[in-house]
C-alpha positions as CSV (number, residue, x, y, z in Angstrom):
1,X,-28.7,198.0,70.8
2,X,-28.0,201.1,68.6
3,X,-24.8,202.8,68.2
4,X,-25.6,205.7,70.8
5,X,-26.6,203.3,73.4
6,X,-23.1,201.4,72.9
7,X,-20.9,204.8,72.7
8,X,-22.8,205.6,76.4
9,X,-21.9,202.6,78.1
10,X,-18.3,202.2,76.3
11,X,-18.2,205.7,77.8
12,X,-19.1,204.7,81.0
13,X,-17.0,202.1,80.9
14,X,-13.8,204.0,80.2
15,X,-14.6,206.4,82.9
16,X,-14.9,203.6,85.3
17,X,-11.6,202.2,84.6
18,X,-9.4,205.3,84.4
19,X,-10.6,205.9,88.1
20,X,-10.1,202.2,89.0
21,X,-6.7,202.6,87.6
22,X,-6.3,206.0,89.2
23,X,-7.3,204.5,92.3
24,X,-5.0,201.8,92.4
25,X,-2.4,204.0,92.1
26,X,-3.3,205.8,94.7
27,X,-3.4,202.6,97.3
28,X,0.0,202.1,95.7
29,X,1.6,205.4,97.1
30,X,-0.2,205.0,100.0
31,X,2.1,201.2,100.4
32,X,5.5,202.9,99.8
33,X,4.6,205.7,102.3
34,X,3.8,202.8,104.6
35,X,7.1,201.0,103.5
36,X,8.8,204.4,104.2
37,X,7.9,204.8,108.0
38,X,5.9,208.3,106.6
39,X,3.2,208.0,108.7
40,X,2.5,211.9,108.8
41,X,2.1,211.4,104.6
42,X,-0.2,208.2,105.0
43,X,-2.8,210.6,107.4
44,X,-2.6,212.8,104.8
45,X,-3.5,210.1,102.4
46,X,-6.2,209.1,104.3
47,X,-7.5,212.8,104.2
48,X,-7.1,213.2,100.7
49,X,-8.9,209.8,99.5
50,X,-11.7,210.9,101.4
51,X,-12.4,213.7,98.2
52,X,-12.6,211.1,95.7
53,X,-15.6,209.7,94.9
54,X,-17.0,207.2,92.3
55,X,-18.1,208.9,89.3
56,X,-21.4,207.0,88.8
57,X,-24.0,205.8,91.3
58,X,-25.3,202.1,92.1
59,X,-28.1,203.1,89.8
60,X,-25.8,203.8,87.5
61,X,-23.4,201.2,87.7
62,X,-26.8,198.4,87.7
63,X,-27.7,200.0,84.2
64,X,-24.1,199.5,82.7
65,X,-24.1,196.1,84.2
66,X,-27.6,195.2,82.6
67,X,-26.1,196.6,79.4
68,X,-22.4,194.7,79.8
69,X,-24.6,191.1,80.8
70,X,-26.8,192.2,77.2
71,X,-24.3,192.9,75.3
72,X,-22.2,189.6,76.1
73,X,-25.3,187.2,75.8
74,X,-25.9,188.3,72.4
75,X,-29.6,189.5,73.5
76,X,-31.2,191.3,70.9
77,X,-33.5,193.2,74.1
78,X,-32.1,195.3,76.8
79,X,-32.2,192.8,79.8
80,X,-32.4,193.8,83.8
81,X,-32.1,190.7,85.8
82,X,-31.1,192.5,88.7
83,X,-33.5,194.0,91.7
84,X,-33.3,197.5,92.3
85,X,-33.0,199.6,95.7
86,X,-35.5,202.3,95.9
87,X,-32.2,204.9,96.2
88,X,-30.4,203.1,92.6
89,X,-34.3,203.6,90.7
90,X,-34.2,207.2,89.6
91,X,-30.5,206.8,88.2
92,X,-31.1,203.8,86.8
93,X,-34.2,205.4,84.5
94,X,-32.0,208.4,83.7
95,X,-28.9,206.2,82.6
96,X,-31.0,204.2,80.3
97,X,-32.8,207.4,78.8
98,X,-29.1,209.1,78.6
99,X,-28.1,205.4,76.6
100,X,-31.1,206.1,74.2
101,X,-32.5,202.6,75.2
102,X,-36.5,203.6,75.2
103,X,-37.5,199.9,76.4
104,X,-36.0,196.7,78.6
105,X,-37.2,193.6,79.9
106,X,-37.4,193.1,83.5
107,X,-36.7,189.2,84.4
108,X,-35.6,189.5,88.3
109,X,-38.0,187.5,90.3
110,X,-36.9,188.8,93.7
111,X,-38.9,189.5,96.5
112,X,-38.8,193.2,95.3
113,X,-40.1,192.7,91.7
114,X,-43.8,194.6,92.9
115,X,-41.9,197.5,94.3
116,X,-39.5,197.9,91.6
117,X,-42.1,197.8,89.0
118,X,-44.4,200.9,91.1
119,X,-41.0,202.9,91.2
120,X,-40.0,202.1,87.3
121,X,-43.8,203.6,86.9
122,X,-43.3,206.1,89.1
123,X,-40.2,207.3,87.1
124,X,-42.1,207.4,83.5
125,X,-41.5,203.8,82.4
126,X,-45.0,201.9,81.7
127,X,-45.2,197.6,81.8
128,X,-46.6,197.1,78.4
129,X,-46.7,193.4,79.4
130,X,-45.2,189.9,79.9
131,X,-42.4,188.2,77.2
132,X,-40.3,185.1,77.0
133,X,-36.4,186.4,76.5
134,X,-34.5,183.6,74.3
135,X,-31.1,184.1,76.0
136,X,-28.2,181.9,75.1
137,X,-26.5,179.8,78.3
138,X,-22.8,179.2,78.2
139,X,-22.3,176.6,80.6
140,X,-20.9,173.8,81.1
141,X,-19.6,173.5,77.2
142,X,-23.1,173.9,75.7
143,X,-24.8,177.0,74.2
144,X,-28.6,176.3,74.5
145,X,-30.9,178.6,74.5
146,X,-33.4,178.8,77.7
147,X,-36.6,181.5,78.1
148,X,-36.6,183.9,80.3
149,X,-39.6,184.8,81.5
150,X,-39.7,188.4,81.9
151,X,-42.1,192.0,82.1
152,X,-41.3,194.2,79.2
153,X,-41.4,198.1,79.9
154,X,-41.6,201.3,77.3
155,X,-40.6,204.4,78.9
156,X,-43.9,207.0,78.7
157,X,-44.4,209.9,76.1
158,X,-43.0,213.2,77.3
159,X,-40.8,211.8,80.0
């Protein structure tokens, strides 16, 4: 992973916490207005949440979690274990291009593996063919190392 691809997601990352934190302090006021009796202020709370949204997508949030799950098995590749919806695709693709990461390997083996590999073509990123990912297993007090089998992809020129 190079630097810029780990200043993106630590990015990321911080984002996401400040508004998890920002969030639980909202639920918080929204208790002690309970606790108070203040049910005119808890409507209002209720109207007010409603503005605040995550600030990243499921597409997004996949491509930090691929990153997170990379980063903590030591993989020297960029690995994507997880099927995508149609609707996370297209911000999945652009978060990785935003990250600087320019290839991953695709190991899900879900029922949606043939669709998600047309929509990764479909948004610039080209199978350049099939790999075995070493990836260290941390269970049960061991550390072996087990293959994954996986589909390595290169996003295209110009994209």
């Amino acid at each position: 992973m190079t630097d810029q691809t780990r200043a993106y997601f630590k990015h990321m990352y911080d984002v996401a916490f400040a508004y998890g934190r920002a969030a639980e302090e909202r639920k918080a006021e929204k208790e002690r207005l309970i606790a108070e009796d203040n049910w005119d202020a808890v409507h209002e709370w209720y109207e007010r949440e409603k503005t605040y949204t995550s600030p990243y997508t499921s597409g997004q949030y996949k491509a930090f979690w691929a990153y997170r799950r990379s980063s903590e098995m030591e993989l020297k590749d960029f690995e994507m274990s997880d099927a995508l919806w149609e609707s996370e695709v297209a911000d999945f693709c652009r978060t990785l291009l935003e990250a600087g990461v320019t290839e991953f390997i695709l190991t899900n083996q879900s029922t949606a593996l043939m669709e998600n590999i047309h929509q990764l073509e479909n948004q610039g990123w080209h199978l350049t063919g099939t790999c075995r990912l070493p990836v260290k297993q941390y269970r049960y007090g061991s550390d072996r190392v087990e293959e994954h089998l996986g589909l390595r992809f290169e996003i295209g020129q110009g994209a």
